[in-house]
C-alpha positions, -999 to +999 in steps of 0.1 A: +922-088-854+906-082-820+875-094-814+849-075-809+834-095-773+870-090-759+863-056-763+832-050-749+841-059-710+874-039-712+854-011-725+824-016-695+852-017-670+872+012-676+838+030-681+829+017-644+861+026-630+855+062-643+822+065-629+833+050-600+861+079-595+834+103-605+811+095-577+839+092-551+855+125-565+818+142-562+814+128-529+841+142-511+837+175-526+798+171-507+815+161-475+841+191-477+815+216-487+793+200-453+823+205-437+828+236-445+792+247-441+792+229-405+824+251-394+806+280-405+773+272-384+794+265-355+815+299-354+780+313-360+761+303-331+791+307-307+795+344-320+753+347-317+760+330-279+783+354-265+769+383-285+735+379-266+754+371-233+770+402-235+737+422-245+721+411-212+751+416-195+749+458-202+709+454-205+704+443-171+677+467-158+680+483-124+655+468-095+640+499-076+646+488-035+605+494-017+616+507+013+587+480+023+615+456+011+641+469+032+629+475+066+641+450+089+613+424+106+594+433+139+602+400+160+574+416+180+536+400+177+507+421+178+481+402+199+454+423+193+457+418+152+459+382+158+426+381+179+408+406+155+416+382+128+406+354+144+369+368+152+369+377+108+366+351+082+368+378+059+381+408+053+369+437+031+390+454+003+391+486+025+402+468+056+431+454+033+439+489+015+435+507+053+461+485+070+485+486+041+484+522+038+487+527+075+518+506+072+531+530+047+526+560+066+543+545+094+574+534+073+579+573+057+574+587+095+601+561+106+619+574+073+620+608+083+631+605+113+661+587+104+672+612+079+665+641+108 
């Protein structure tokens, strides 16, 4: 007959080796499912990427052109605005409004003109 402590390591091992082939089996069926998973996130965020690119590629809004914007520079220098501002420290909220608006009427006069 077989002894009984004979049997007891043989039994331990082979028990061991099944667990062992167990874990290693359930561990690469984590790492295929990350794998899997980790494609999937990848394809995902590219697709988002050049989804959004291509949103603000046909969403880009139209800038209106100020004619303010467009007309060329005067190289010329008014002296007497440079002295006028030179006797002022400050200037009022009117004064500011004034010579903006007065610049505005001259830029739709000039306007006209070039469309006449």
């Amino acid at each position: 007959m077989v002894e009984k402590k004979d049997l007891v390591p043989k039994i331990k091992k082979m028990v061991e080796s099944k667990n062992r082939k167990a874990v290693i089996k359930r561990r690469k069926r984590v790492l295929k499912n990350l794998v899997i998973i980790s494609v999937f996130v990848l394809f995902a965020s590219l697709t988002w990427v050049m989804l959004e690119g291509y949103h603000l590629l046909l969403s880009k809004e139209m800038v209106e052109k100020s004619t303010y914007l467009v007309k060329p520079l005067n190289p010329e220098i008014d002296s007497g605005l440079i002295s006028e501002s030179q006797k002022k420290k400050f200037f009022s909220l009117e004064e500011i409004d004034n010579y903006y608006k007065s610049l505005s009427q001259l830029e739709s006069e000039s306007s006209s003109m070039d469309v006449q």
